[in-house]
Each structure stands twice: as structure tokens, then as C-alpha cells.
C-alpha positions as CSV (number, residue, x, y, z in Angstrom):
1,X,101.8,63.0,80.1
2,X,102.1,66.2,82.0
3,X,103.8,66.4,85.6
4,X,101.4,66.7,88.8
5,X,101.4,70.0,90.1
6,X,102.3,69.6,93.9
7,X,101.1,72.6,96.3
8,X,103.8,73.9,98.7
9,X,102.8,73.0,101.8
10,X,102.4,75.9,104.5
11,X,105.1,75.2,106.3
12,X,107.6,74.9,103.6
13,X,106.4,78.6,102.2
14,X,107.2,79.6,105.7
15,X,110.3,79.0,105.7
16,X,110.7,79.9,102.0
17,X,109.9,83.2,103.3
18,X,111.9,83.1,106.1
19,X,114.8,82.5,103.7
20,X,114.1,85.7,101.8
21,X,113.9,87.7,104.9
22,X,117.4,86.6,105.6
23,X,119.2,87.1,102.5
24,X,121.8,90.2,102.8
25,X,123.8,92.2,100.6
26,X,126.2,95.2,101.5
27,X,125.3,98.3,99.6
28,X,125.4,102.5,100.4
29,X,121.9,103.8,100.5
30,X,120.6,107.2,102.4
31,X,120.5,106.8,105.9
32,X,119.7,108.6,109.2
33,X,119.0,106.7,112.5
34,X,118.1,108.7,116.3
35,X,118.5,106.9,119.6
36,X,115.3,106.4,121.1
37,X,115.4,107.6,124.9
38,X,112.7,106.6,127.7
39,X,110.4,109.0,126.6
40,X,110.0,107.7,123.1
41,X,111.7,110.6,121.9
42,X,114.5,110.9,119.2
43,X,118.1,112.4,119.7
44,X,120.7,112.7,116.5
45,X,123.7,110.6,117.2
46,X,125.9,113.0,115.7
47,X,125.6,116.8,116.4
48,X,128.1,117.7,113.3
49,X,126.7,120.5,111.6
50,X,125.2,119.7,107.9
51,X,127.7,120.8,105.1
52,X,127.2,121.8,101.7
53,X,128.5,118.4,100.6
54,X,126.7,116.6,102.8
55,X,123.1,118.0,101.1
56,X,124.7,118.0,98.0
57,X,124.7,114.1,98.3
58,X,121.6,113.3,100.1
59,X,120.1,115.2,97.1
60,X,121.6,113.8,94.1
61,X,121.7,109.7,95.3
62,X,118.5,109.4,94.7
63,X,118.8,110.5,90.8
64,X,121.6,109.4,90.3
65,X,120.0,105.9,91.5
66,X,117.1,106.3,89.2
67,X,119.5,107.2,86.7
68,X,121.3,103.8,87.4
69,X,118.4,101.7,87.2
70,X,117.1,103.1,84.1
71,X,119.6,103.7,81.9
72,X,119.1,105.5,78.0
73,X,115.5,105.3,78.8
74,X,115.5,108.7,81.4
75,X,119.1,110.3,79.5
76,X,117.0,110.5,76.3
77,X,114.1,111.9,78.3
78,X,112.6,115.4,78.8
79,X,111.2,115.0,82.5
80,X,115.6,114.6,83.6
81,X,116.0,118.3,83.1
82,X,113.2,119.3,85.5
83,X,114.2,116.5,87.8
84,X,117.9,117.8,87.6
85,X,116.4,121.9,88.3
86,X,114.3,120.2,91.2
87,X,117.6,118.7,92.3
88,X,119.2,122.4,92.0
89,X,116.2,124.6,93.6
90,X,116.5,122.0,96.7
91,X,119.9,121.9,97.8
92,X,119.8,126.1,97.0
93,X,116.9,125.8,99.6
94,X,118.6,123.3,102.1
95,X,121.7,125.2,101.7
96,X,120.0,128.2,103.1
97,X,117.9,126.9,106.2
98,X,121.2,125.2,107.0
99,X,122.9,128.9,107.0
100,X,120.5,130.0,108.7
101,X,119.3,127.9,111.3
102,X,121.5,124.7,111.3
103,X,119.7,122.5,114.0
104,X,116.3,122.5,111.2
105,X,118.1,120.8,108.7
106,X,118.7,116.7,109.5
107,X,119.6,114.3,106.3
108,X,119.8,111.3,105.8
109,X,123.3,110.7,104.3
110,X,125.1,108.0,101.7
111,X,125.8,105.2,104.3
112,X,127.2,101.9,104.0
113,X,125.4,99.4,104.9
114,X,124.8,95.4,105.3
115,X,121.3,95.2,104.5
116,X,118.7,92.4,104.6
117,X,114.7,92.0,105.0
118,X,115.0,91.5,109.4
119,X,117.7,94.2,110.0
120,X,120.8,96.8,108.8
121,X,124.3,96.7,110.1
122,X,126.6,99.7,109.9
123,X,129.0,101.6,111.4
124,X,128.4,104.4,113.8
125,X,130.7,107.2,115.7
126,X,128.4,106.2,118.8
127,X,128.6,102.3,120.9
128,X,125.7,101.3,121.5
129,X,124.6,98.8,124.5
130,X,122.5,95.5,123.1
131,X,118.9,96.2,122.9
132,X,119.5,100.1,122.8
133,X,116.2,101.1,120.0
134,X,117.1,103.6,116.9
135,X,114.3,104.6,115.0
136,X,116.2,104.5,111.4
137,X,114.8,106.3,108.1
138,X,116.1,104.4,105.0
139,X,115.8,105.7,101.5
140,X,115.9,103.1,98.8
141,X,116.5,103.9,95.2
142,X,115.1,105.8,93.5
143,X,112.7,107.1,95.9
144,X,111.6,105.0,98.4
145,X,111.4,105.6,102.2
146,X,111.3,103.3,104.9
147,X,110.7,104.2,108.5
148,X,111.3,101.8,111.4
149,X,112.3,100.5,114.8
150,X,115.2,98.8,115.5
151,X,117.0,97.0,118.4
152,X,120.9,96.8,118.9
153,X,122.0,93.3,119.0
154,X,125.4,93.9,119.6
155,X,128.0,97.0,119.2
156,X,131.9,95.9,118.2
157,X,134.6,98.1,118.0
158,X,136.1,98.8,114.3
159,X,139.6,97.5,114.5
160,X,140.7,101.1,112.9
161,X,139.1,102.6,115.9
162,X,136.9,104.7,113.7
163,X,133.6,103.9,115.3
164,X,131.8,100.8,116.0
165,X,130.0,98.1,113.6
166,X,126.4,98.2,114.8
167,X,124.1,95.1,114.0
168,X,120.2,95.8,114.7
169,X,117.0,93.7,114.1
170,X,114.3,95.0,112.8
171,X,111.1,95.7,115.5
172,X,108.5,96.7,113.8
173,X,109.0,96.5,110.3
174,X,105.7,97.2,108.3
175,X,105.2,94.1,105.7
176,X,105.3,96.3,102.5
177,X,108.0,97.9,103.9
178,X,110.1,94.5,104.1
179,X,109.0,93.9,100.5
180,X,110.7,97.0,99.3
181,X,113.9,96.0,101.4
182,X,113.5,92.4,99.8
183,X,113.0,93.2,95.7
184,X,115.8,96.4,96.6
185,X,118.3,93.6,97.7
186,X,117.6,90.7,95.2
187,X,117.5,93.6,92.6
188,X,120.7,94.9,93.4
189,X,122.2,91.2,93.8
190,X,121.0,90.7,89.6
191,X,122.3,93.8,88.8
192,X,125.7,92.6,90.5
193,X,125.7,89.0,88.9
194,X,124.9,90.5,85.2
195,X,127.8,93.3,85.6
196,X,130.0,90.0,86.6
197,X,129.3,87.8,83.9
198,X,129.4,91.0,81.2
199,X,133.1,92.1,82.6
200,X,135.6,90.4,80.4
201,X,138.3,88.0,82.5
């Protein structure tokens, strides 16, 4: 005789969902975040100049990502030589508005990260004062973006004295949005377990 099928109830899926939202993973994915001043406009944290390397690797994380998550499939394939010329044609491009007029060119740049469906911890050259908003721009492999609004919950000084570790809830996270950050993080967190149990002792 066959089991009866029970329905969640509401409340339970809540929290089931609540649980997701929650789960974290630390990982190195593009990132660039502003400070949001009373006017609701944006100001870089840092004014460093962009560098050669630092395009070089805003370009080439995302296919090396794809590359990553795909395997022989894309190595095998003839769309990786165009993506790999797109890849050249932009940094050559990037390369030469930065030359030319540095303040146009803003990336977002390999960061690591704590990362998780309500908010993103990372480290920062800048303290920041609890409930201080960045507007953050997150790139997820391969290629997809996430815009949002954060608040500071609390700024900590690194015990190196290299910056400060900056944690930040999400404000106004779109729900698709936090679907992408979900299936990014219990991805990666599959990909992490199989490479565990494949590694010899």
C-alpha cells in the first residue's frame, strides 16, 4: 500500500525558504560596490586607477567560469575561439579608454567573498559605520549580473590591518535575483563536495 502524500504546510515552506536564504559559502566572484551618499548618488570606494591586470581579470573570470562549469563540452567547441577574440578585442578596448580617460573605466574586480541569498561579506580598504548603504554589482558565473542595495551591519578591523571585514544585508534584493545567488551557492557547494569525495586520501 502506497505512503500518503502529506502537503507542507505554509509555514513550514516558510521557513524552508528562509533556510535557503541563509545558507553561505565563501567564494571569489566579480565585484564592485559605491557608497551611497544623501543624495542617492554613488561614489567608488577606492580611487586607484584601473590597471592592465586589473581588466585583464575582470575580463577573463567570467570564461574562465564558463569554462569551469562546462568542461570538454565548450574545449571541443567552435563558439570558444570567438568568445576568447571577444575576450581579446575587449580588454584591447578597455585598455585604451583607461589610457585615455581613466575616471570612465570602473570594473568590477575578482573579490572574495562570503556569500549567501540575504547578504555578502568582504573585506574593504574603507570602515564603514552600521547601516552605511553600498549599492553592490555582483557578477556570477558565467554571466550573470546582480544589482542591489545593501546595508552595513557592522565594519571589524582585519587583524593584519589590511582593511576591514564588512558584513551587509541585502535591502532590496529582486526575488530572481536571490534565486541566482541561491542555485550559484548550492551549485558551487556540489561542485565542492564531488571534488572532495573524487580527491584520493
Amino acid at each position: 500500500m502506497a505512503s500518503p502524500v502529506t502537503t507542507p504546510s505554509v509555514s513550514s515552506q516558510n521557513s524552508a525558504d528562509e533556510r535557503r536564504e541563509w545558507i553561505r559559502i565563501d567564494d571569489r566572484v566579480l565585484m564592485e560596490y559605491r557608497v551611497l551618499t544623501e543624495t542617492g548618488a554613488g561614489t567608488p570606494v577606492e580611487a586607484t586607477s584601473t590597471t592592465p591586470e586589473m581588466i585583464s581579470a575582470a575580463v577573463t573570470k567570467p570564461t574562465a567560469d564558463l569554462l569551469a562549469r562546462t568542461g570538454e563540452s565548450l574545449i571541443g567547441s567552435p563558439v570558444l575561439p570567438w568568445i576568447m577574440k571577444v575576450d581579446y578585442l575587449l580588454e584591447v578596448i578597455l585598455n585604451s579608454l583607461a589610457t585615455c580617460q581613466p575616471s570612465s573605466v570602473t570594473l568590477a574586480r575578482p573579490t572574495d567573498v562570503n556569500l549567501s541569498g540575504g547578504g555578502v561579506g568582504f573585506v574593504s580598504p574603507q570602515d564603514f559605520t552600521a547601516g552605511d548603504q553600498l549599492a553592490i554589482k555582483l557578477i556570477l558565473p558565467p554571466f550573470v549580473l546582480i544589482q542591489v542595495l545593501a546595508k552595513v551591519i557592522r565594519s571589524v578591523p582585519e587583524e593584519s590591518g589590511k582593511g576591514f571585514a564588512i558584513a551587509t544585508e541585502f535591502v532590496d534584493l529582486k526575488a530572481d535575483d536571490q534565486e541566482h545567488l541561491i542555485r550559484h551557492i548550492l551549485h558551487t557547494q556540489a561542485e565542492r563536495l564531488r571534488a572532495r569525495r573524487a580527491s584520493p586520501l
